[in-house]
N, C-alpha and C positions, 0 to 999 in steps of 0.2 A: 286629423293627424293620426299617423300610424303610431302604434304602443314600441317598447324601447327591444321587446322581443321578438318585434318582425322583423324578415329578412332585407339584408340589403337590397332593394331593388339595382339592378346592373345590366342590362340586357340589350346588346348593339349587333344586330345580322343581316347583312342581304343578302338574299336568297332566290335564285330560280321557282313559280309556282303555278300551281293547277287551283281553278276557282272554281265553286258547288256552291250552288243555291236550288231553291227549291222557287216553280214560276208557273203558274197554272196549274199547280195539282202535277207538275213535272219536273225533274231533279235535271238540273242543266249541268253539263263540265265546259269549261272551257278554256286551251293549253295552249292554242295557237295565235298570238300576232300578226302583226306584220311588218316586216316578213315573217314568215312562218318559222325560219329557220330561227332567229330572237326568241327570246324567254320574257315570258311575265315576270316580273322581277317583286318583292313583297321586304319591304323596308320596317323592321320592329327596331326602334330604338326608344329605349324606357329606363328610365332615372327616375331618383324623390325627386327633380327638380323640372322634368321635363317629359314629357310621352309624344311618340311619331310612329304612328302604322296606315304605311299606304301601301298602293299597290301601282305599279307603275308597268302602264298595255302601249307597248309600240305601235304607231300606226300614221299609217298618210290621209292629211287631211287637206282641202281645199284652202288655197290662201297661202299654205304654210310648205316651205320648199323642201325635201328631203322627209326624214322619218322625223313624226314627234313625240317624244317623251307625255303620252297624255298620264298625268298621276292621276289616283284616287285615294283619295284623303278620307282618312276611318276619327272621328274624334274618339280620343280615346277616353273622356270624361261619358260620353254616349255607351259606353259597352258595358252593359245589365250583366252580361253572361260570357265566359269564357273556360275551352273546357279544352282535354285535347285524347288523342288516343291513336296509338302508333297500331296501325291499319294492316294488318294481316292478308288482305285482300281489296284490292280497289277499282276503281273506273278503271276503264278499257284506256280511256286519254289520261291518266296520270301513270297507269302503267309502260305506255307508249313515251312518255316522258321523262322517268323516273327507272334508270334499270338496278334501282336499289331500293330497301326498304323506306315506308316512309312516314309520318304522320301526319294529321288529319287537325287545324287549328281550327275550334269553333266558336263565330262568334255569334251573341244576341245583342241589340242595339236600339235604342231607341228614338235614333233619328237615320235616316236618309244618308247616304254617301255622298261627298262631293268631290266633282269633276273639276281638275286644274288643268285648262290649255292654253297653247302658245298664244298671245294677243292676236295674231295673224291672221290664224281661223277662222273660218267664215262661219258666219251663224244664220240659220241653223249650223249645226257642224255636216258636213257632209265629205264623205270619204274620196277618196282620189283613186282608189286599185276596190277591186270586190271584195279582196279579204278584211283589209278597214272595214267595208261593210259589215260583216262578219263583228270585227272585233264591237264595235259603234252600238250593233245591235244587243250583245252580250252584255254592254255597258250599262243600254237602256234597261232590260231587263233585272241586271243585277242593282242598278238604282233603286228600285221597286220595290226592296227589300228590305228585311233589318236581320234578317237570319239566313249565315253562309258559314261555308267550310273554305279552307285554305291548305293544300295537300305542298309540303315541303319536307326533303332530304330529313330523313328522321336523325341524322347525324348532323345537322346544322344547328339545333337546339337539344341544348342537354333537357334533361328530364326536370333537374335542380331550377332549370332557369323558366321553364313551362309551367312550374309549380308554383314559382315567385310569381310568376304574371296572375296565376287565376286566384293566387293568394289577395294580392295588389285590388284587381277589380273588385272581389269579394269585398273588400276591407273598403273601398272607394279610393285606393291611393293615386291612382294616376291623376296625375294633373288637367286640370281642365282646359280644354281645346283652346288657344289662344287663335285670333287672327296671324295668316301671315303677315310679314312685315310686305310694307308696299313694294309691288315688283311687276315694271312696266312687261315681262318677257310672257306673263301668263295671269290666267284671269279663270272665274267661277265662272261654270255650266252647270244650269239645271237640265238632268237630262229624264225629269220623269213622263214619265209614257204619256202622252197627249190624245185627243181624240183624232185630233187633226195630223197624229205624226204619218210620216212616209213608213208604206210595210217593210214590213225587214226581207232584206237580202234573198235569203231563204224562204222567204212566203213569196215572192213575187210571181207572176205566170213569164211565161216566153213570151218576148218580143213580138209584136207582129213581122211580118215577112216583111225586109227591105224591096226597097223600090228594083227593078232590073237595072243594073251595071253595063256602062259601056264601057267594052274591053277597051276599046281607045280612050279612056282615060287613065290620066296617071294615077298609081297607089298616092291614095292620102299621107302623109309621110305625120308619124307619132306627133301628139305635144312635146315640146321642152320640160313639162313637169314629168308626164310618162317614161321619156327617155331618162332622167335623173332618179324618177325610181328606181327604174329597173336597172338602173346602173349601179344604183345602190344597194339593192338585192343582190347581186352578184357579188358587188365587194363585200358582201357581209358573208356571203358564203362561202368568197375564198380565203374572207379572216376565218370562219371557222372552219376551214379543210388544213388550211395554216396551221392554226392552233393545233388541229387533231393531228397531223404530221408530227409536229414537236412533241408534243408527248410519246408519240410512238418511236421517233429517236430516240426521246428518253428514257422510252424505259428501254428499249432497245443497246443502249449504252450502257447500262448500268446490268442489265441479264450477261451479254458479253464479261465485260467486269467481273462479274460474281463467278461466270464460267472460268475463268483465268484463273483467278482465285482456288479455284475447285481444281483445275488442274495442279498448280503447285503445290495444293493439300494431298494429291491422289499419288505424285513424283514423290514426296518428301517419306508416303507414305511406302510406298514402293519399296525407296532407299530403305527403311528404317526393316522392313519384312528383308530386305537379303542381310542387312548385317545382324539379325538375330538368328539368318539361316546359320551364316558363316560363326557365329558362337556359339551356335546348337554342336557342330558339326565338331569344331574345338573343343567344348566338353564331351562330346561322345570319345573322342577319340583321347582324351585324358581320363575319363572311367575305364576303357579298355586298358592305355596303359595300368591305371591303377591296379584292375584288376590281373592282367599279367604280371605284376611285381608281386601280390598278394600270393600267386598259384605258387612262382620262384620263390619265396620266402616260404610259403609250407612245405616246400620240397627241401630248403634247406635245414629245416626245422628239424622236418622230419630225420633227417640222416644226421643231426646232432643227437638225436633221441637215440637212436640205434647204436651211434657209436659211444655214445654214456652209460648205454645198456652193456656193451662188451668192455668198456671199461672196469666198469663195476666191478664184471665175473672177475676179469682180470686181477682185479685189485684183491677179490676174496683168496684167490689161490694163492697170491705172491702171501699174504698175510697168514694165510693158513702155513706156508713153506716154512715164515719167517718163527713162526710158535713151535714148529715142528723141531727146527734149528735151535732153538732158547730150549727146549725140554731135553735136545739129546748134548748138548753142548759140555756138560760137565762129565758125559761119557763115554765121549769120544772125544774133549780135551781142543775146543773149538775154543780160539783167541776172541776177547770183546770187538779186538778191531777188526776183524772178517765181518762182526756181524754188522759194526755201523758202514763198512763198504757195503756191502750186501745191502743194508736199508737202503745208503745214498744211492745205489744204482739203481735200485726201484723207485725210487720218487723220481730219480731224474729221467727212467724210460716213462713213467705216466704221465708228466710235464710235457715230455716230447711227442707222445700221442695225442694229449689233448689241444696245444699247441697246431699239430700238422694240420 
């Protein structure tokens, strides 16, 4: 039993994958099914209540009509060791696979992989296209094993959730391998390397020379299983030129979109540059006013200055007259009332000037 401060185990992904094991003192990759154009697919689903990591390799088998889903089943009570590390640099075939970063799931185990195929299947299993072959013999090999890598989208598994698994087997928590429930559609293959088995694919020499052909006979015309693969190859190719289309709509659809978008941001922006030309342009020409009023106002200023300044003199003389008049007034027998005319008539001529 786990302690009450380990982490939730939670972890449910399928994933596109590239397999590495190590097979004679030599490090195997293998990315390609069949059809080739198919992915290896690698299924982790893990709960406190449950564990499932297989790996699931496309291929055509004798017996069995169209492509078959052959699983490999990983017990996960069986895995001593689990470890992982996001791969800076990798095989030529997961690069070829992968045009993104990725990482590297390693595991140690201490029993044997087992093979789930359709009931159909002919046993021995024997492949229906050469690449099957291919795939069949990778299988063999990687049977033989208890220590592989598994190279998947380093964005498909968080770091958090990589760290709970190695936690998990550390600790012993995955749950231990149950049988499946019974299911007439596929059955266990022991596929370990035999003395007796058939060489692989790739070991084999060429053919001896066929017998000579008589032109006058007719072309062999395919099997019914050949013509259905390759018919199946093709629609799997043109589901995935399909699918690759659609995305290129899509994103095609949505760059257009954002282009539109960018346009009425660049129009708006446009408008918004002339109407601050056109308020530039209104205050310019309201500081000029301003400042023409400014010059006319110190010009009038100015000339209120000068005629206050002849005021003034003005005012000294009349007032000087007016004392000159009050000193000689008893001596010459001058009436009060000439003098307050005489005053009023000077206040009302500097009224009148200052006034004009």
């Amino acid at each position: 039993m786990s302690s009450s401060t380990s982490p939730c185990l939670d972890v449910d992904e399928t994933t596109p994958a590239v397999v590495e094991w190590e097979h004679d003192g030599a490090t195997h990759c293998f990315a390609k099914p069949d059809p080739k154009i198919d992915s290896i697919m690698l299924r982790i689903h893990l709960s406190e209540l449950s564990a499932t990591v297989e790996l699931r390799f496309p291929m055509n088998l004798k017996g069995v009509e169209g492509i078959s889903p052959v699983a490999v089943s990983i017990d996960p009570s069986s895995i001593t060791s689990f470890d992982f590390a996001f791969a800076s640099t990798a095989p030529e075939a997961v690069q070829e696979k992968f045009k993104c970063p990725v990482v590297c799931l390693k595991f140690e185990t201490n029993k044997n992989i087992r093979l789930f195929v359709p009931t159909a299947a002919k046993e021995p299993l024997a492949p229906s296209r050469t690449q099957s072959g291919k795939v069949l013999d990778a299988l063999r090999k990687l049977s033989a094993t208890t220590s592989f890598g598994i190279y998947v989208d380093a964005t498909k598994l968080s770091k958090a959730e990589l760290q709970s698994i190695s936690d998990a087997v550390k600790q012993t928590r995955l749950a231990s391998f149950h049988d499946q429930p019974a299911n007439t559609e596929t059955k266990v293959i022991d596929l370990s390397p035999q003395d007796d088995a058939p060489p692989a694919y790739d070991e084999t020499g060429s053919p001896p020379p066929a017998p000579p052909t008589n032109e006058r006979k007719r072309r062999r015309i395919s099997s019914s299983d050949e013509a259905r693969d390759e018919l199946a190859q093709i629609w799997a190719e043109l589901k995935a030129r399909s699918e690759r289309d659609r995305l290129v709509h899509q994103e095609l659809s949505a760059l257009r979109q954002e282009n539109s978008s960018l346009k009425t941001d660049l129009d708006q922006l446009r408008q918004q540059v002339t109407t601050f030309r056109e308020d530039f342009s209104s205050l310019q020409r309201d500081v000029e006013q301003l400042q023409g009023q400014d010059k006319h106002s110190a010009d009038v200023l100015e000339g209120y200055d000068t005629r206050l300044v002849e005021l003034r003199d003005d005012l000294e003389d009349l007032d000087a007259k007016v004392d000159s008049i009050q000193e000689h007034r008893d001596e010459n027998g001058v009436a009060q009332s000439f003098l307050d005319r005489v005053r009023s008539d000077v206040y009302d001529d500097i009224v009148t000037r200052l006034t004009s």
